[in-house]
SEDO-643065 format. One record per residue: residue in one letter; y negated, x negated, z negated of N, C-alpha, C in turn. Coordinates in steps of 0.001 Angstrom, whole numbers, plus 500000, padded with zeros to 6 digits. Each point is the difference from the previous one (the first is absolute). Layout:
<nodes>
aYXZYXZYXZ;...
</nodes>
This chain:
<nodes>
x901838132515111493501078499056499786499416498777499290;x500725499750498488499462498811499567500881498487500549;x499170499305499421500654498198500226501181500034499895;x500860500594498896501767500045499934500238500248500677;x499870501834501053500569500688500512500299499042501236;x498531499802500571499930499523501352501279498756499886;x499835499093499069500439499082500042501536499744499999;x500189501402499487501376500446499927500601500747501526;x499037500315500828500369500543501009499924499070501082;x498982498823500143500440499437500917501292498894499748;x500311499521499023501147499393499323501167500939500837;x499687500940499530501883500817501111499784500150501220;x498904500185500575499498499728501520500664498621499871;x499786499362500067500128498637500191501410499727499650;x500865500153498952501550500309500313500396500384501169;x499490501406499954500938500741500842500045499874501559;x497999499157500242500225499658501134500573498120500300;x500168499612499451500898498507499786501572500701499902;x500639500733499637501390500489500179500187501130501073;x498991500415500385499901500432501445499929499488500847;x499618498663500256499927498975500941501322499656500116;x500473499715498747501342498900500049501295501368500595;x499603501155499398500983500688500832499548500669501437;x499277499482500194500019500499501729500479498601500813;x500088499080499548500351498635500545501408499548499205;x500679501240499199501306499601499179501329500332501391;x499346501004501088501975500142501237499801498862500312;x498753499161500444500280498050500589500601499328498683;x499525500052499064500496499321499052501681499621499989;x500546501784499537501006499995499850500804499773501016;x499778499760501396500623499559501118500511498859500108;x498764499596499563499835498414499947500852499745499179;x499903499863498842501013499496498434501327500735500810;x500468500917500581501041500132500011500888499578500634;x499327499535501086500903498569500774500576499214499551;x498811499557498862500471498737499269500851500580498565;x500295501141499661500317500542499350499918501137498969;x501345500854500485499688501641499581499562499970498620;x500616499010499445500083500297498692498408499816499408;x499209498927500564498800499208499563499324501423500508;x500048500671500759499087501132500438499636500597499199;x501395500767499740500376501440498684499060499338498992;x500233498740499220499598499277498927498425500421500006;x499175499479501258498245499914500134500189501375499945;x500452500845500366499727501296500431499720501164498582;x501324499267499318500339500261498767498311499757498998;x499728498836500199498779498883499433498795501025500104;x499864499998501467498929501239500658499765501092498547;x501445500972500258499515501108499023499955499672498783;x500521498981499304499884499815498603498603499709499736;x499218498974500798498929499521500117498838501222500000;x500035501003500882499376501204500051500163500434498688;x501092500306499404499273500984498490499873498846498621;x500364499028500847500058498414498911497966500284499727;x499561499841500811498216499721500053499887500721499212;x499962501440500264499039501424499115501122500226498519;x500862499268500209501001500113498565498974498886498875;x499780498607500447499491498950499772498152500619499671;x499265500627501152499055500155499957499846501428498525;x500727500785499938500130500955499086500090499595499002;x500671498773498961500435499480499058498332499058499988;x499537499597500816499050499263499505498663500628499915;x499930501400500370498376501187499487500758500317498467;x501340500470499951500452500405498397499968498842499006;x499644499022500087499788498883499012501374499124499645;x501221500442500352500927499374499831500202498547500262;
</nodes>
């Protein structure tokens, strides 16, 4: 494994375990916000998954030179 590869593999380690965190601690989340409102929940929740393919969408565009 060269310098890219690795570097490329702990980079999605490191996503996936930072959005693994946030969703094992996302049923308190959304509990929480939903007291204060259903709607603000759906919204973060919404945020959550966009955010998940937002990174490797973002991270993909910037190895292709774009």
């Amino acid at each position: 494994m060269d310098d890219k590869t690795r570097n490329a593999a702990i980079a999605a380690a490191l996503i996936l375990g930072g959005f693994g965190l946030v969703a094992f601690f996302m049923p308190t989340i959304m509990l929480s916000l939903g007291e204060v409102s259903p709607f603000l929940a759906a919204i973060v929740a919404a945020l959550f998954v966009l955010a998940f393919f937002g990174v490797f969408w973002l991270r993909s565009r910037a190895k292709r030179g774009d």
